[in-house]
N, CA, C and O atoms as a DFTB+ gen file, in Angstrom:
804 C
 N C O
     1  1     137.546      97.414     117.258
     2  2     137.577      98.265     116.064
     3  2     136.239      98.955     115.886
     4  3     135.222      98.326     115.595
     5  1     136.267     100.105     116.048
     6  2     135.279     100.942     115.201
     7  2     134.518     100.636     114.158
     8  3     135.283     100.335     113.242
     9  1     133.264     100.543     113.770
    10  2     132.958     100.348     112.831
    11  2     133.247     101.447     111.536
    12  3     133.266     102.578     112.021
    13  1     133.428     101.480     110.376
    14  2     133.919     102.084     109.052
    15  2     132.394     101.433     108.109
    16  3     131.681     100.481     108.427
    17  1     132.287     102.246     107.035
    18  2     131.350     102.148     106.060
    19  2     132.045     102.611     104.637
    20  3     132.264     103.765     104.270
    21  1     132.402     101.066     103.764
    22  2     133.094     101.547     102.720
    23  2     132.286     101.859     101.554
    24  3     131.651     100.878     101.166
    25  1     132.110     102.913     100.874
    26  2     131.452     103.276      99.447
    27  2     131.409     103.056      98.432
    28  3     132.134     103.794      97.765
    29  1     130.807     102.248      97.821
    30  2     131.164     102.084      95.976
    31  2     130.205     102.488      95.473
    32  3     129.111     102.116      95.896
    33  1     130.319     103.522      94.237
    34  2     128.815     104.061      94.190
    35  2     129.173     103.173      92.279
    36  3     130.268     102.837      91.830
    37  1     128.026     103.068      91.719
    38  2     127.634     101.943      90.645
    39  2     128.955     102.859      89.671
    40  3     129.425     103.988      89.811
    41  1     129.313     101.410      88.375
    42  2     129.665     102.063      87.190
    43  2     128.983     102.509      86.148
    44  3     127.802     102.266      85.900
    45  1     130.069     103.471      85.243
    46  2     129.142     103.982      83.824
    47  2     127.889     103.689      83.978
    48  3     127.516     102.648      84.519
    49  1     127.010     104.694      83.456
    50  2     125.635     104.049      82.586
    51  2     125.743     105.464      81.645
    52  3     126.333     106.543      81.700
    53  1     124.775     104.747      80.729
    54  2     124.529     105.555      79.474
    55  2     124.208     107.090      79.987
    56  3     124.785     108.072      79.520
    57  1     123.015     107.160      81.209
    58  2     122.653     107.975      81.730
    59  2     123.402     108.927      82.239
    60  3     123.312     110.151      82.139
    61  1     124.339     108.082      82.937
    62  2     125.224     109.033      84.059
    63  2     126.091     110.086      83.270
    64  3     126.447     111.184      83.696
    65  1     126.429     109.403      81.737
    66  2     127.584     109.893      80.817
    67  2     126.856     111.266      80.486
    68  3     127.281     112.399      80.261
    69  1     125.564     110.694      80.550
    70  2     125.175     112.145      79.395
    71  2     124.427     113.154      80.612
    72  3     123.703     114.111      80.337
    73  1     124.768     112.717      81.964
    74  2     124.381     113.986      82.930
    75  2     122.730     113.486      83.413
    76  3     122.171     114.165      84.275
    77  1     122.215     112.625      82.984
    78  2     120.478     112.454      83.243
    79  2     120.428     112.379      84.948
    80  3     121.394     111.990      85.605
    81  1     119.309     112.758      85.468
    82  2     119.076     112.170      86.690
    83  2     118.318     110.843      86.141
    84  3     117.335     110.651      85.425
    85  1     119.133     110.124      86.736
    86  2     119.017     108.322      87.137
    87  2     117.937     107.922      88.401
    88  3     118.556     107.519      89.385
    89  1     117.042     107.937      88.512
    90  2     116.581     108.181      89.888
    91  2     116.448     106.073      90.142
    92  3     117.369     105.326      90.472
    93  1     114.728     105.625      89.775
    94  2     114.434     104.807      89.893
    95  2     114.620     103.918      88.380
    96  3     114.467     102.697      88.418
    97  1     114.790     104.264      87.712
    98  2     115.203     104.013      86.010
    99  2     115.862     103.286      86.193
   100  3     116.911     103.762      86.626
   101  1     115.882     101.602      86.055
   102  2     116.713     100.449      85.738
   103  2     117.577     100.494      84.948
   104  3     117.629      99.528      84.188
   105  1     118.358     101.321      84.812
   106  2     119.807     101.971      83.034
   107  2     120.539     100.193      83.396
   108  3     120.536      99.887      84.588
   109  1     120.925      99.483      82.722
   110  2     122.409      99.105      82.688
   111  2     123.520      99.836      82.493
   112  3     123.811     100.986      82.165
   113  1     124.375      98.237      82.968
   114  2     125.625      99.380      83.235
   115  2     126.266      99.219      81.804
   116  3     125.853      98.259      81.153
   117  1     127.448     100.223      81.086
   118  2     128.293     100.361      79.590
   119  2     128.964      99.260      80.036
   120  3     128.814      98.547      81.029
   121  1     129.788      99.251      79.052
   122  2     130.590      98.079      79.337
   123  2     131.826      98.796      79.958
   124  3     132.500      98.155      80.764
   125  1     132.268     100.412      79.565
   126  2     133.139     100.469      80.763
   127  2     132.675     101.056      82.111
   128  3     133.423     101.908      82.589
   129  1     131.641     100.761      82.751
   130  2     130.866     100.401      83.891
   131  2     131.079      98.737      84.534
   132  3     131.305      98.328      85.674
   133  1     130.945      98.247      83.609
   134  2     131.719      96.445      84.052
   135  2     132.984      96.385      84.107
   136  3     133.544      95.532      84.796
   137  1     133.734      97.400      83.294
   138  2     134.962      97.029      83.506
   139  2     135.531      97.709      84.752
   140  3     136.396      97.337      85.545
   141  1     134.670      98.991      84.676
   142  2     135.373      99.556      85.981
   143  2     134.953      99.188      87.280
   144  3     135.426      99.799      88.238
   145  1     133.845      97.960      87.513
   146  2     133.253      97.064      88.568
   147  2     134.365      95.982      88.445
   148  3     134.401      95.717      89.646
   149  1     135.201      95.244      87.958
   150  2     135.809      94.571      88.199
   151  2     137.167      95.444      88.670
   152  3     137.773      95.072      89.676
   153  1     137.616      96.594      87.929
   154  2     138.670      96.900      88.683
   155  2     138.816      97.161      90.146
   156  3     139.809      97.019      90.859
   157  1     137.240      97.698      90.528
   158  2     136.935      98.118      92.286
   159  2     137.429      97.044      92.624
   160  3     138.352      97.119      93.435
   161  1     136.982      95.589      92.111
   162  2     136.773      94.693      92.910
   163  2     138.349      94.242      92.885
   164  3     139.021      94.050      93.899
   165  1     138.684      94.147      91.913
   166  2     140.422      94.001      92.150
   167  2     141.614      94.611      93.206
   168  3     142.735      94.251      93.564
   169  1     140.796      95.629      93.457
   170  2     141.323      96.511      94.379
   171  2     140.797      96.200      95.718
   172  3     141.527      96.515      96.658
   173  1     140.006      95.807      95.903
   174  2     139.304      95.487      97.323
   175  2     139.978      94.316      97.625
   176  3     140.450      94.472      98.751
   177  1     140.320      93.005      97.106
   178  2     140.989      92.332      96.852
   179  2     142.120      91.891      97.283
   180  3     142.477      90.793      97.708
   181  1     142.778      93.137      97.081
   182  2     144.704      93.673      97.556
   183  2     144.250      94.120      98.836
   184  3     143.175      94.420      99.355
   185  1     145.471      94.055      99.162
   186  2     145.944      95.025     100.098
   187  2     145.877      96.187      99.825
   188  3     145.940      96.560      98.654
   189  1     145.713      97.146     100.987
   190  2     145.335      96.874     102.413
   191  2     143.483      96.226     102.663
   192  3     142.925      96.045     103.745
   193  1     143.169      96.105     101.903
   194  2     141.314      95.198     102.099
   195  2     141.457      94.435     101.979
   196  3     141.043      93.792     102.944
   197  1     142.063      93.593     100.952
   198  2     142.385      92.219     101.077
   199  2     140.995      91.371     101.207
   200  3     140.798      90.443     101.991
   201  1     140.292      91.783     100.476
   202  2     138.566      90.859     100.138
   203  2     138.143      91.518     101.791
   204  3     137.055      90.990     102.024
   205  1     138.422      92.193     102.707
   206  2     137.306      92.585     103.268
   207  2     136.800      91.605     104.051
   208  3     135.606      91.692     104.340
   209  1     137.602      90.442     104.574
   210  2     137.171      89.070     105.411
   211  2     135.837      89.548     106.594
   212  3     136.227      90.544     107.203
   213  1     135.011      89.295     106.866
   214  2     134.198      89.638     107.882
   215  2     133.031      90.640     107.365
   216  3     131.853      90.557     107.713
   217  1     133.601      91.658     106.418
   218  2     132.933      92.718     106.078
   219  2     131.085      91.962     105.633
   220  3     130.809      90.829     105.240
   221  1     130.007      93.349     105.959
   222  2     128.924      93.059     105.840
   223  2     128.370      93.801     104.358
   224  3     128.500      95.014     104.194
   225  1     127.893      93.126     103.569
   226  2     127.881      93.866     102.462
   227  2     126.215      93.986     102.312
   228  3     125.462      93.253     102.954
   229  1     125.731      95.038     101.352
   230  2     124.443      95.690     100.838
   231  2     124.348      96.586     100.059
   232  3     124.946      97.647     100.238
   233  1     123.456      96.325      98.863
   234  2     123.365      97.091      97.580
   235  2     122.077      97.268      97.181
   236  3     121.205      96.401      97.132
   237  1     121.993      98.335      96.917
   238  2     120.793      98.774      95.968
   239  2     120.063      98.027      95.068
   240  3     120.690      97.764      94.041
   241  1     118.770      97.540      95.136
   242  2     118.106      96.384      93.843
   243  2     118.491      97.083      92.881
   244  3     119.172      96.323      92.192
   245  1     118.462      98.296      92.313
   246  2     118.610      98.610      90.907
   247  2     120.049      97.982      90.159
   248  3     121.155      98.309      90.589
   249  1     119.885      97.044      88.990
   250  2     120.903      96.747      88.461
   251  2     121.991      97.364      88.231
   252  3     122.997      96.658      88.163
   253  1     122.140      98.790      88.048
   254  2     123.665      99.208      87.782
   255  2     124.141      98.900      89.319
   256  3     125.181      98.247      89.400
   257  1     123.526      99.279      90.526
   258  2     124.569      99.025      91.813
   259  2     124.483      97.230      91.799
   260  3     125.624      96.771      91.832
   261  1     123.563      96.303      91.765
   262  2     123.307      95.262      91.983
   263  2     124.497      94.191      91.366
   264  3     125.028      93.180      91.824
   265  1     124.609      94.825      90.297
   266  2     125.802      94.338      88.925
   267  2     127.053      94.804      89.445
   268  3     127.957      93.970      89.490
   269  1     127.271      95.882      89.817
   270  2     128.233      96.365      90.117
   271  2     129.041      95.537      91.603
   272  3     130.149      95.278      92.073
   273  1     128.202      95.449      91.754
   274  2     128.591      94.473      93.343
   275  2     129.148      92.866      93.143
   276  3     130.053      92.230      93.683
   277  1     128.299      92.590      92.255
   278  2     128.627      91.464      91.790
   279  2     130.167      90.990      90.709
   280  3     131.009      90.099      90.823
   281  1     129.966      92.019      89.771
   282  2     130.676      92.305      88.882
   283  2     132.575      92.501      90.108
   284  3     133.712      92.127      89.820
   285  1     132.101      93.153      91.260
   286  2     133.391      93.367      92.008
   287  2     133.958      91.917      93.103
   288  3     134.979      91.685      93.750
   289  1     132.800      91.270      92.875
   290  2     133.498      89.919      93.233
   291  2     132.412      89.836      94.843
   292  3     132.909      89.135      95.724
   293  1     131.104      90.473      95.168
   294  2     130.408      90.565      96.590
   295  2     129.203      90.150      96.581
   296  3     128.631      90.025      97.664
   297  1     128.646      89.894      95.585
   298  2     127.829      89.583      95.382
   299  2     126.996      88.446      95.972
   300  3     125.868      88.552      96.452
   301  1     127.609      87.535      95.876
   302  2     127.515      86.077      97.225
   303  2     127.233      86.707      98.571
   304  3     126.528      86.289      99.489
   305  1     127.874      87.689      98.480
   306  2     127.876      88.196     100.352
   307  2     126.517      89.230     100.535
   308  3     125.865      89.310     101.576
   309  1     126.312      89.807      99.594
   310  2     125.254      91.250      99.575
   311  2     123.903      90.415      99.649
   312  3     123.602      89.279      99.281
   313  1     123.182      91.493     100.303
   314  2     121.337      91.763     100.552
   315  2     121.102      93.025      99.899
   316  3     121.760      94.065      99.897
   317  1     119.900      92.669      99.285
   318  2     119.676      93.856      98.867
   319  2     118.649      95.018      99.642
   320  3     117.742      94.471     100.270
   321  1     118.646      95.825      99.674
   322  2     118.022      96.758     100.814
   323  2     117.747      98.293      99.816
   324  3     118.529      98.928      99.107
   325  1     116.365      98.496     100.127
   326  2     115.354      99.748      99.273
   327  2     116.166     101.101      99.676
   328  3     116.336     102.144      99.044
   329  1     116.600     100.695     100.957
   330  2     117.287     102.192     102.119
   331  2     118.444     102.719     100.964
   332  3     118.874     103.861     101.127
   333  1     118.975     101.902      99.771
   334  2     120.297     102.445      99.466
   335  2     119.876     102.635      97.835
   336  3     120.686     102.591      96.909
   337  1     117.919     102.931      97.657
   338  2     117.787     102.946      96.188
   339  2     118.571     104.815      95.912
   340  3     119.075     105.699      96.604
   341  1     118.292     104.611      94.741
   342  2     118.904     106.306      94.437
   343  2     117.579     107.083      94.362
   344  3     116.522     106.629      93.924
   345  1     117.824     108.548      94.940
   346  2     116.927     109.653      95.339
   347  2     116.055     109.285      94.185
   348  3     116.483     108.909      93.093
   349  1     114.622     109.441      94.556
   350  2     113.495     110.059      93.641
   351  2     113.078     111.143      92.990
   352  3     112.428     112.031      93.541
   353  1     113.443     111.155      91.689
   354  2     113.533     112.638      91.226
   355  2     112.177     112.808      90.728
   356  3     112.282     113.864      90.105
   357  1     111.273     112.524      90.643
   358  2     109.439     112.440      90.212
   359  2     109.977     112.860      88.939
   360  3     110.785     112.244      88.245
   361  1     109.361     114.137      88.679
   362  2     109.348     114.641      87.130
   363  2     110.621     115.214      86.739
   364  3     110.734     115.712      85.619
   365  1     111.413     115.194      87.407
   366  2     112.520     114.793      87.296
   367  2     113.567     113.926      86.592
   368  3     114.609     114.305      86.057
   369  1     113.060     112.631      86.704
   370  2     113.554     111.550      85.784
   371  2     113.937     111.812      84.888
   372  3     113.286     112.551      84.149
   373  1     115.380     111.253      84.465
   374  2     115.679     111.106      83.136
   375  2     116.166     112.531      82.471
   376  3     116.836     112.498      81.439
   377  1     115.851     113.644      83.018
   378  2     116.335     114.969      82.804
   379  2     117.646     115.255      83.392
   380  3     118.155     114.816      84.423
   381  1     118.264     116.414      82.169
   382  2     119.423     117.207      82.909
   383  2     119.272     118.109      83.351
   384  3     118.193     118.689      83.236
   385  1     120.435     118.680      84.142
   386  2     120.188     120.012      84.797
   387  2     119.700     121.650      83.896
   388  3     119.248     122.762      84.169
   389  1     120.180     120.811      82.656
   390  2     119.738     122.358      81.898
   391  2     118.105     122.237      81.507
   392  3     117.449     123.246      81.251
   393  1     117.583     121.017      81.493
   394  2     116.446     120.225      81.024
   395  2     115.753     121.051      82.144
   396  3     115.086     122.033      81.817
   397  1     115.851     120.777      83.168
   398  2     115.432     120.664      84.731
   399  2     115.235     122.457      84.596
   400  3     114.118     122.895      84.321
   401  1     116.293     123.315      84.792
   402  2     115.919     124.553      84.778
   403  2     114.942     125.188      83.750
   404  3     114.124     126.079      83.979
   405  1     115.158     124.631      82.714
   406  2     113.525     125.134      82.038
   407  2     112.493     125.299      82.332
   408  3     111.672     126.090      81.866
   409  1     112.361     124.258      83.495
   410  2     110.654     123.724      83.625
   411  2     110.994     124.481      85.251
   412  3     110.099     125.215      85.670
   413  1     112.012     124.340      85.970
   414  2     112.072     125.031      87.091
   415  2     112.661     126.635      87.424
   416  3     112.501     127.339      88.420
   417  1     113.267     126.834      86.382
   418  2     113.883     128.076      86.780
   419  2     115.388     127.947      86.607
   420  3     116.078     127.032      87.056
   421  1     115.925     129.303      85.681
   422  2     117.157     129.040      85.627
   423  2     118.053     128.927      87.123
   424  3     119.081     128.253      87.064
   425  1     117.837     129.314      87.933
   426  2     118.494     129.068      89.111
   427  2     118.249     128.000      89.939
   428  3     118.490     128.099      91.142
   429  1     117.679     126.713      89.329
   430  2     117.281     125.751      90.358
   431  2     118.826     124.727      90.454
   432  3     119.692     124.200      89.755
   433  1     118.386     124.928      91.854
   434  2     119.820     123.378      92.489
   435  2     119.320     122.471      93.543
   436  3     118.915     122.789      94.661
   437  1     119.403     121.348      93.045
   438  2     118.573     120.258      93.741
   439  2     118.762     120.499      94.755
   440  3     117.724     120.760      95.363
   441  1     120.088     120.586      95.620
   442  2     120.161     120.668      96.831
   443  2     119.653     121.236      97.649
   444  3     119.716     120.903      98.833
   445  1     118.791     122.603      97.052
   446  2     118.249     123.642      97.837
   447  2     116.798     123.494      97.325
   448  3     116.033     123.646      98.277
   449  1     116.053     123.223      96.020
   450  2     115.182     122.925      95.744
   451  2     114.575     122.476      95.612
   452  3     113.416     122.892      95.631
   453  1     114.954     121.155      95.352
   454  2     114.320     119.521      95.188
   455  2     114.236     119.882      94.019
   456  3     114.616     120.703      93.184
   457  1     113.062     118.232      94.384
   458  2     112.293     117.828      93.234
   459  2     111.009     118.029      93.269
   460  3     110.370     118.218      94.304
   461  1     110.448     117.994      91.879
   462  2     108.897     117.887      91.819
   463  2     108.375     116.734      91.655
   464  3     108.651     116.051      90.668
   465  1     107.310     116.230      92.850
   466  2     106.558     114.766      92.359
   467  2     107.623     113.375      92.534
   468  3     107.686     112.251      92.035
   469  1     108.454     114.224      93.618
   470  2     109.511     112.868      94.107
   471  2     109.730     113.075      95.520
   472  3     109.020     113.732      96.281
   473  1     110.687     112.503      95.762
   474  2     111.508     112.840      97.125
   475  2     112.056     114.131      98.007
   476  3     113.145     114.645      97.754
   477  1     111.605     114.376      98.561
   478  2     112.317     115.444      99.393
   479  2     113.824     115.263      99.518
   480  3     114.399     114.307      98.999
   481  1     114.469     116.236     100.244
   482  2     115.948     115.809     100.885
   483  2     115.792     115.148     102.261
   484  3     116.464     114.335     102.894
   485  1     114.502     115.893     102.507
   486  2     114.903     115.625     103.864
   487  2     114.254     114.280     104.046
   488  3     114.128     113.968     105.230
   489  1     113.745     113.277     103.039
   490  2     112.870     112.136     102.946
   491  2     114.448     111.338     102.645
   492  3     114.773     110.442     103.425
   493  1     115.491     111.751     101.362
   494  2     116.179     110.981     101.471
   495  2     117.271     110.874     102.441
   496  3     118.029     109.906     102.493
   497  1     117.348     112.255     103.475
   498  2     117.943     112.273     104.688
   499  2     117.789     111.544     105.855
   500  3     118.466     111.532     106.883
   501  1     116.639     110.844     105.485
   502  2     115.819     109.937     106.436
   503  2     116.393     108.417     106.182
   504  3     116.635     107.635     107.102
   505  1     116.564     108.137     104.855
   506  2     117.065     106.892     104.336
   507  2     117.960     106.880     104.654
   508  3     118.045     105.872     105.357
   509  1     119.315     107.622     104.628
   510  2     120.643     107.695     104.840
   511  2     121.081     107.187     106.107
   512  3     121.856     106.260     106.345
   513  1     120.258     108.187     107.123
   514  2     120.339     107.892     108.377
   515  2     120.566     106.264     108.905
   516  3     121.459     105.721     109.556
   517  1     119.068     105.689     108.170
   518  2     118.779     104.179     108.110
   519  2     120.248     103.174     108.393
   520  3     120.610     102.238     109.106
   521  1     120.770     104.065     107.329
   522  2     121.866     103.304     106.632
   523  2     123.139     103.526     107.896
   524  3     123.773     102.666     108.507
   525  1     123.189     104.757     107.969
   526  2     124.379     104.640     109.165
   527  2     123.887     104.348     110.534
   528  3     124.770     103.999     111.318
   529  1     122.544     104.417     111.050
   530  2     122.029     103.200     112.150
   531  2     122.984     102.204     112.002
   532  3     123.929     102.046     112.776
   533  1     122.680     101.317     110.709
   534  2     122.803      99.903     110.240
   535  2     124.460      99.657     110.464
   536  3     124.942      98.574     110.795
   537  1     125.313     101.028     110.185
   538  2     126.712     100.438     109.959
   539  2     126.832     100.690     111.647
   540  3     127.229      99.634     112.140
   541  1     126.710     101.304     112.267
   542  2     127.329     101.676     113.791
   543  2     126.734     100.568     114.502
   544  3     127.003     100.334     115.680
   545  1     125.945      99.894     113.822
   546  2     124.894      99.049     114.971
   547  2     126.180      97.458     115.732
   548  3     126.083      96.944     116.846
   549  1     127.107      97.144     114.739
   550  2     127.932      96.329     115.320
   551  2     129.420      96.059     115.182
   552  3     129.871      96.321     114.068
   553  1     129.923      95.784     115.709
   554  2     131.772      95.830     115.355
   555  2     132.131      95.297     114.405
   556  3     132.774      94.273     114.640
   557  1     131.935      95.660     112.895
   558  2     132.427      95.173     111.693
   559  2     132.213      96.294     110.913
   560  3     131.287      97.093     111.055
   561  1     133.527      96.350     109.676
   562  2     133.317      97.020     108.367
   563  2     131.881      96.599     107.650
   564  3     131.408      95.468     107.763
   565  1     131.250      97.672     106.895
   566  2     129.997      97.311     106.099
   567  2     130.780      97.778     104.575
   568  3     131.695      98.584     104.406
   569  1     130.130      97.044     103.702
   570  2     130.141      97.597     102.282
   571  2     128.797      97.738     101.450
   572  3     127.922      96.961     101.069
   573  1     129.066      99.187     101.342
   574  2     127.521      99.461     100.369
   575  2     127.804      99.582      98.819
   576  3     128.989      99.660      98.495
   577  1     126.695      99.609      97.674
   578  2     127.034      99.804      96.238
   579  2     125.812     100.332      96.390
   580  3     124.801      99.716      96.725
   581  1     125.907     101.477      96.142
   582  2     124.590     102.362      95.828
   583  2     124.907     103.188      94.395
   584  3     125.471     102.875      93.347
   585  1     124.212     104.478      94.924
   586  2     124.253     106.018      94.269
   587  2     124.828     107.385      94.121
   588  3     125.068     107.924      95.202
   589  1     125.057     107.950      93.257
   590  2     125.832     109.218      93.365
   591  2     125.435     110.077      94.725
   592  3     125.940     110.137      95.846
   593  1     124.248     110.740      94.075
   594  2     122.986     111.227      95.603
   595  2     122.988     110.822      96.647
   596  3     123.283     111.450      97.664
   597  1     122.544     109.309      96.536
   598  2     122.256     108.892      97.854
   599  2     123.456     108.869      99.070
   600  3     123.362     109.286     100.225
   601  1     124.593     108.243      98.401
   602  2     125.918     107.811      98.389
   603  2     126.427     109.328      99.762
   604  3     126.787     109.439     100.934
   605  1     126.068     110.318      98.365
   606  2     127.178     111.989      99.238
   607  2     126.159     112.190     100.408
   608  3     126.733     112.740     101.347
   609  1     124.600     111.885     100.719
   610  2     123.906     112.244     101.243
   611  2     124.492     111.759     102.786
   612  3     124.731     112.422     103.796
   613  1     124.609     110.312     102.497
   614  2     125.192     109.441     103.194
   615  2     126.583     110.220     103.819
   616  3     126.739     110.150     105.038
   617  1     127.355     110.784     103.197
   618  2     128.702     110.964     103.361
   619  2     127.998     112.054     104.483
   620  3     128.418     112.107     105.639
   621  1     127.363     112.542     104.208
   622  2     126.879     114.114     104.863
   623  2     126.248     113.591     106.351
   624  3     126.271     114.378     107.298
   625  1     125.861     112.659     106.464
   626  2     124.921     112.646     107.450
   627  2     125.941     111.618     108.771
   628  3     125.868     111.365     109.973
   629  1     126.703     111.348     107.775
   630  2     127.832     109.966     108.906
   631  2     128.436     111.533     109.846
   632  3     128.518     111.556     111.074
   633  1     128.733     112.513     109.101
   634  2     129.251     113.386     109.832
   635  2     128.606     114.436     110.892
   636  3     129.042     115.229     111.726
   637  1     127.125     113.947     110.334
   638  2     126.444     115.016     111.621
   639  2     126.141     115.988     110.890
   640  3     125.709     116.915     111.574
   641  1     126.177     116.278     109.465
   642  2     125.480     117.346     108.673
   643  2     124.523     117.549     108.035
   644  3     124.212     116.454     107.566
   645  1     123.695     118.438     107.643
   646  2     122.478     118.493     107.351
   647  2     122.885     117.590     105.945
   648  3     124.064     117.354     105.679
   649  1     122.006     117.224     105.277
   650  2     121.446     116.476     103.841
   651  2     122.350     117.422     102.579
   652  3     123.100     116.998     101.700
   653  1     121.938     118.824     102.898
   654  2     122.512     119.710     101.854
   655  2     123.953     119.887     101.687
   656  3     124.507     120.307     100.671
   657  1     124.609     119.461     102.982
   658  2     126.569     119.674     102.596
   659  2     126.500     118.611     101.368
   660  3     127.405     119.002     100.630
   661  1     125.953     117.564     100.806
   662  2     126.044     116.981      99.741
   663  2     126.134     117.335      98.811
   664  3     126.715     116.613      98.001
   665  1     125.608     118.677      98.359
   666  2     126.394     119.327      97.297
   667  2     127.982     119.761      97.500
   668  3     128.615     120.204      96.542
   669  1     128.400     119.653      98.409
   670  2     129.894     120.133      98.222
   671  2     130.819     118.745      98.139
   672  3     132.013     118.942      97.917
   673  1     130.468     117.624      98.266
   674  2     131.106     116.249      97.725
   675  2     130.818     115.150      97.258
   676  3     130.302     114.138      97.733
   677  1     131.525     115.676      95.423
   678  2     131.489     114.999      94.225
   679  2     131.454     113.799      94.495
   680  3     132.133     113.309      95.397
   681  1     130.516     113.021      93.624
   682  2     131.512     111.400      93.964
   683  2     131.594     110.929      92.557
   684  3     130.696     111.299      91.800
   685  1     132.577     110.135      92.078
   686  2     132.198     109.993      90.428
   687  2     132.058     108.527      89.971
   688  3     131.964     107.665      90.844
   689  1     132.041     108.243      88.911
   690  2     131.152     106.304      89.002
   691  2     132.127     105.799      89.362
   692  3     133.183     106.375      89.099
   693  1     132.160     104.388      90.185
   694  2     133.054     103.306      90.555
   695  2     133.854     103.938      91.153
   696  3     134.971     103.617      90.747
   697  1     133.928     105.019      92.261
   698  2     134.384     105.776      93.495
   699  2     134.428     105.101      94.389
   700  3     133.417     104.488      94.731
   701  1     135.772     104.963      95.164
   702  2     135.404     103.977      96.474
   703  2     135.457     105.077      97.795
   704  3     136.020     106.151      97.584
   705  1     135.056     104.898      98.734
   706  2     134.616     106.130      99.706
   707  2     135.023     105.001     100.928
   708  3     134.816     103.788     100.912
   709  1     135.731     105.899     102.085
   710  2     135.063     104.986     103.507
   711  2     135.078     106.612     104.620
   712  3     135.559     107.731     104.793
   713  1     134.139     105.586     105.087
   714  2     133.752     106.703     106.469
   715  2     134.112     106.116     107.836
   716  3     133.448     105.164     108.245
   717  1     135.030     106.571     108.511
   718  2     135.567     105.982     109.575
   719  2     135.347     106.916     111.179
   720  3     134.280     107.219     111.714
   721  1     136.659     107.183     111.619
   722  2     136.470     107.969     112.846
   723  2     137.991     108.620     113.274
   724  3     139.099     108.085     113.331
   725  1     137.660     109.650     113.475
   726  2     138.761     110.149     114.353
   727  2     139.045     111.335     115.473
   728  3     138.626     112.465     115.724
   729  1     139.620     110.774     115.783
   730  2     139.951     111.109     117.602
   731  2     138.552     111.173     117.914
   732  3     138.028     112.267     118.126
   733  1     137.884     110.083     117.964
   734  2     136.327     109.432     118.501
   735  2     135.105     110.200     117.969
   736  3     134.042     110.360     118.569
   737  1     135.458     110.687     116.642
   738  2     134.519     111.446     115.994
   739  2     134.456     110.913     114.471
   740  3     135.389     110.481     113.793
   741  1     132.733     111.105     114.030
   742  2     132.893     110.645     112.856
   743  2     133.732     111.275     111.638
   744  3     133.903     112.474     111.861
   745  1     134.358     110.838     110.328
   746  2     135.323     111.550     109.905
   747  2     135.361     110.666     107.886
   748  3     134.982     109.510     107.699
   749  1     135.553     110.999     107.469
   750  2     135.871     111.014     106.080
   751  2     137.197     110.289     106.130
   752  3     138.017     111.089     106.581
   753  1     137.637     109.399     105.928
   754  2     138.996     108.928     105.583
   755  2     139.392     108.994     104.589
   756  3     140.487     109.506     104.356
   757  1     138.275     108.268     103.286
   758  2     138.730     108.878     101.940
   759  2     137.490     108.917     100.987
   760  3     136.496     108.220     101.191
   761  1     137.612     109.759      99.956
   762  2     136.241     110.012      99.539
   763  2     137.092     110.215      97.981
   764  3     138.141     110.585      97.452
   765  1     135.475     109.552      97.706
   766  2     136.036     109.890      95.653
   767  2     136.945     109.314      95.211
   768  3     137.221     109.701      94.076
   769  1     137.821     108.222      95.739
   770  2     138.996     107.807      95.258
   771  2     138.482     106.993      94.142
   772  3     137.588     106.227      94.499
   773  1     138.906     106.919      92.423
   774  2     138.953     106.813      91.455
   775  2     140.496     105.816      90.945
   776  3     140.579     105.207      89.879
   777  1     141.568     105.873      91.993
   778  2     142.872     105.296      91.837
   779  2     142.777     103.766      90.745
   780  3     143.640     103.414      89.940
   781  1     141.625     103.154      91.007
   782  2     141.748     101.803      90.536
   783  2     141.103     102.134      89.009
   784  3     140.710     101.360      88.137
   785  1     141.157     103.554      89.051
   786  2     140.296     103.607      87.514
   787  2     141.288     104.125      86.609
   788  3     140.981     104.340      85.437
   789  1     142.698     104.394      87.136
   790  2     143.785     104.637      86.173
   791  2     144.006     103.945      84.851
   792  3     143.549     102.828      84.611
   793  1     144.706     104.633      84.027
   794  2     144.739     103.973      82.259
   795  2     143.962     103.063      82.251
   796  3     144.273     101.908      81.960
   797  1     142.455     103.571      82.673
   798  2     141.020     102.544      81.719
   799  2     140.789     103.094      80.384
   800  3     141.045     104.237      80.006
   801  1     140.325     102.233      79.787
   802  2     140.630     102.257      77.980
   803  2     141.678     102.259      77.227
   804  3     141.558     102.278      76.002
């Protein structure tokens, strides 16, 4: 079997609701951020994952992914690893995009611009990489709990694309993602799936 890399990027935070970049900022998670960490995990659970027997798991130290992992029932199994923190936004932090264009310009888009006094793309293009080294390196499913950013960066780079196709795929909280292969090429199997987040509340 091919190795696959399945995605859970963290639930709710206060932050995420109201649009902030989240970078290195310890947010907890809402409470429907816990709830929607136990539904992932309910779902991983079933069929067809069925708990994921063998699978290698790793999450982000920052508590919303850290919780979130746990909260989905993996926690016992996960290491935590810096490679899957979320992008560095420097002065950035804690700002929205309309926040952000003030101080940068109404036309600024991270993807093409960065940040100021943080991370490059192509610094967190470097991390990503790390990360899919890590999953191809042996014959088993991996499971990560990271970041929105980091997460699509990831999605972008399993495929052989620059850092920036990450603006063209959304991912939204407690998203489960896997990256697999086909006809011996890397490939998207499913991305953004939200299914286990049906009639929450």
């Amino acid at each position: 079997m091919a190795p696959r890399i399945l995605l859970a990027r963290h639930g709710q935070t206060e932050w995420s609701l109201l649009g902030r970049h989240t970078g290195r900022t310890d947010i907890p998670l809402l409470d429907e951020g816990r709830s929607g960490a136990k539904r992932l995990g309910q779902r991983l659970h079933r069929g067809p994952w069925a708990g994921l027997a063998g699978v290698e798991v790793r999450t982000s130290p920052l508590a919303r992914a850290s919780e979130t992992c746990a909260l989905a029932g993996f926690g016992d199994q996960a290491s935590e690893w810096d490679a899957l923190m979320e992008w560095d936004y420097g002065d950035y932090e804690g700002l929205t995009p309309p926040q952000i264009r003030e101080l940068a310009g109404p036309d600024w888009l991270i993807w093409r611009d960065g940040v100021r006094g943080g991370e490059t793309l192509a610094e967190l293009g470097a991390r990503a990489d790390q990360v899919v080294e890590w999953a191809r390196s042996a014959d088993r499913d991996v499971l990560v709990f990271a970041h929105g950013h980091i997460l699509r960066v990831l999605g972008a780079r399993w495929l052989g694309l620059e850092p920036s196709f990450a603006a063209r795929i959304r991912l939204d909280p407690t998203s489960l993602s896997v990256l697999g292969w086909a006809y011996g090429d890397p490939a998207m199997e499913r991305w953004n799936d939200t299914g286990h987040m049906e009639n929450e509340g």
